[in-house]
N, C-alpha and C positions, 0 to 999 in steps of 0.2 A: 916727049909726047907719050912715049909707053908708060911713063912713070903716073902722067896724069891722067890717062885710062885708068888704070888701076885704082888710084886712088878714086876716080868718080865715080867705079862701079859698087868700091866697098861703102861710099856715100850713098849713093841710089839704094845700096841692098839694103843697108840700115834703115832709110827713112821709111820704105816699106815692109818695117817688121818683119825684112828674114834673119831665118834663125840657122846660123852654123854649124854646120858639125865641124868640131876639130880635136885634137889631140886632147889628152888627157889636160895637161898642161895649156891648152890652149895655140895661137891667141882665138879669141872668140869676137864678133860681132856682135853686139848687144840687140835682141831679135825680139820680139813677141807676137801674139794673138792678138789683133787690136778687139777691144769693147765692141760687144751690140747689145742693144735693149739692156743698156744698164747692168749689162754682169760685168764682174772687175776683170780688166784683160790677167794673160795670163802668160807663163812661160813652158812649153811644153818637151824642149831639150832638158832632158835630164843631167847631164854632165854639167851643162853650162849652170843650169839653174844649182847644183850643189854649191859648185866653187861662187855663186854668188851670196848663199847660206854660208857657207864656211867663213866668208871676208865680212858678215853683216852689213853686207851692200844694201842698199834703197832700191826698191824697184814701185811699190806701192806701201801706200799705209794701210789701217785697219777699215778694211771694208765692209765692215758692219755700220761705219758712221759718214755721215756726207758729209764728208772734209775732200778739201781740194788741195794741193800743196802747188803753187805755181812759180814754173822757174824758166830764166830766159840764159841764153848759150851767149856771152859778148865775146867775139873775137876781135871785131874792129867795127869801129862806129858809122853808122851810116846815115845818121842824122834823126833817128825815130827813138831814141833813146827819151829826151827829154818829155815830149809828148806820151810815151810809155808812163814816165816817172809821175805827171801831169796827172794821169788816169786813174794810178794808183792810191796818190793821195787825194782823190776825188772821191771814189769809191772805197778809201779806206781797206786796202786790202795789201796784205806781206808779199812781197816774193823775192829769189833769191838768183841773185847773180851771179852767174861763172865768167870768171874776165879770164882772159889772155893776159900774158905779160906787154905786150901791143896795146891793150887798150887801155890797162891800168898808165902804161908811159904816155897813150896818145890823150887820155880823156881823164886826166886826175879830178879834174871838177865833178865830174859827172859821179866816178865812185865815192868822191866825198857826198855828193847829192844823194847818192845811192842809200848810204851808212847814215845820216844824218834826219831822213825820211823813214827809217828805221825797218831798212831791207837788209835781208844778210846778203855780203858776199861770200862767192866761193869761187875756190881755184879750178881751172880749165887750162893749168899747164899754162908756164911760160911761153914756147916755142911751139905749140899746139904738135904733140909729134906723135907716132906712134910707139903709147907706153912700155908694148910688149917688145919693142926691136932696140931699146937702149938699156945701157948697164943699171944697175942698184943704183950707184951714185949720181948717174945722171939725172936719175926718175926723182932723186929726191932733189936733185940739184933745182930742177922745174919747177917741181912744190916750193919750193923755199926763196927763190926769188921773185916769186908771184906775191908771199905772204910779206915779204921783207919790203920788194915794191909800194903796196897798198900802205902798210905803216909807217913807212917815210913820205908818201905822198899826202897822206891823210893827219901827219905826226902826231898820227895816235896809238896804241898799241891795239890791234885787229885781230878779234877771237877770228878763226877760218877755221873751220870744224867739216865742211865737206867739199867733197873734189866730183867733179865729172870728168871721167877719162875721153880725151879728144877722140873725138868720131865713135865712138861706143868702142872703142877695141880693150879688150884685158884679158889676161890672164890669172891665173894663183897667184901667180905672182909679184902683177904689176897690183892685184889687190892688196894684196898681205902688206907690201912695201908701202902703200898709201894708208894702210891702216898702221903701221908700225910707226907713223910721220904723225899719228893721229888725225887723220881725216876719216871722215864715213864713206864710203863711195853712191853717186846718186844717181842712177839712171833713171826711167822714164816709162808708162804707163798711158800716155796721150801723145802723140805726135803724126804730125803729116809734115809735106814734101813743102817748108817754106823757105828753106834756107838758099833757097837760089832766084837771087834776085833780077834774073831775066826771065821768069818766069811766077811772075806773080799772077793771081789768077781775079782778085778783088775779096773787099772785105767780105762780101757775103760765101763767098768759099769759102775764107778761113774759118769765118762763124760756124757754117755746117759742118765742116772738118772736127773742131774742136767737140762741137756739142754733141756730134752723132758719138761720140769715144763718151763723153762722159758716164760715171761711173766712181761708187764710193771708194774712198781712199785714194783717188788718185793722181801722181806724179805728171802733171801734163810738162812738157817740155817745147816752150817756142823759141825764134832765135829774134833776136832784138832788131837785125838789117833788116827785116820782112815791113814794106810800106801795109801789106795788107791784117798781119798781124796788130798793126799797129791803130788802123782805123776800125778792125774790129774789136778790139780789146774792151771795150764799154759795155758793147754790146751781150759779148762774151760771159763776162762779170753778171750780170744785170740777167740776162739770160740763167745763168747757174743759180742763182739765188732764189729766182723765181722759181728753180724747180725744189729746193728746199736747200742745196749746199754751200756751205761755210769755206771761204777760203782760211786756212792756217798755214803758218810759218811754217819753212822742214824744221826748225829746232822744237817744236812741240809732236814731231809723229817719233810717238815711241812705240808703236805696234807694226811690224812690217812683215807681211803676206806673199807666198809663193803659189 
């Protein structure tokens, strides 16, 4: 029970943008300033925000241009996945998935849907764990059975070029080591409290949620379990476009802003 305090407090802090102090070293919470009136959120921990410069981590793209980069968190499937995917090729629009090792084993159809539909995936860690409290070789051991899964599942051979570290926790460390594996690290620039699915609020919450953050170059981050995500996502789309922005792939944002 102590254990799951904890862990839901460091969930709770993340989803409302706090930001950590910690050791030079780390580990850190991935925290920010969220968006108003269209300026691009921002990071205001110094320490944290170097060691994210240092690793060429993702937090946003180039916010001079309304590009949007939209990426969904799959740990385990909740049945809104396919309806997601439904959306996307309706509205013609890229986004990029972080699987679990869980959902790559539980939902092989689905990441083949995924790849085939012409979305990237990305890794989110095998065992979803926290990056900074395990060895070197375990960290990579994580990375590599997620990528080795997906290409035997899929038997195709799977570029995986970015990782999101589970629960926003990292270090110098647990970055350097995911960039030495060749991964980018991708964090996030849009987010609210959907990831818990006893509290959903309805689609038109999440609509306002997302749209009130938006803001050029930005990294939004939903998770796929979310029913309300899931029935606002059109609207969402359809919404941002109206206001002049372009969703793009993360493989085309080559400009990234602090």
């Amino acid at each position: 029970m102590k254990r799951f305090v904890i862990v839901l407090a460091a969930v709770l802090l993340l989803c409302c943008g706090f930001q950590q102090t910690a050791s030079a070293d780390g580990p850190y919470h991935f925290g920010f300033k969220k968006s108003k009136n269209g300026q691009p959120a921002s990071i205001n921990e110094e320490g944290f925000k170097e060691v994210l410069q240092k690793n060429d981590a993702i937090f946003l793209g180039d916010t001079s241009r309304k590009e949007l980069y939209l990426t969904f968190d799959n740990g385990y499937e909740n049945g809104f996945t396919p309806k997601i995917l439904d959306v996307l090729k309706e509205k013609k629009v890229p986004a990029t998935f972080f699987l679990t090792g869980h959902y790559v084993k539980d939902k092989p159809e689905l990441v083949m849907r995924m790849l085939t539909e012409g979305h990237l995936v990305g890794n989110h860690s095998w065992s979803h764990p926290d990056m900074t409290q395990i060895s070197d070789q375990q960290l990579k051991e994580e990375l590599e059975k997620v990528k080795r899964a997906v290409s035997d599942s899929t038997r195709q051979q799977v570029m995986m070029n970015f990782v999101r570290p589970p629960r926003g926790i990292f270090s110098d460390r647990s970055l350097a080591l995911s960039r030495s594996e060749g991964y980018v690290s991708v964090f996030w620039s849009i987010a609210y409290k959907d990831w818990d699915v006893n509290d959903q609020k309805g689609a038109e919450y999440a609509y306002r949620q997302v749209m009130a953050q938006l803001h050029p170059g930005a990294v939004i981050l939903l998770h796929s379990i979310s029913r309300d995500n899931t029935e606002a996502l059109g609207r969402i789309i359809d919404g941002a476009r109206q206001q002049g922005y372009e969703f793009k792939s993360l493989d085309a944002l080559k400009v990234k802003n602090y």
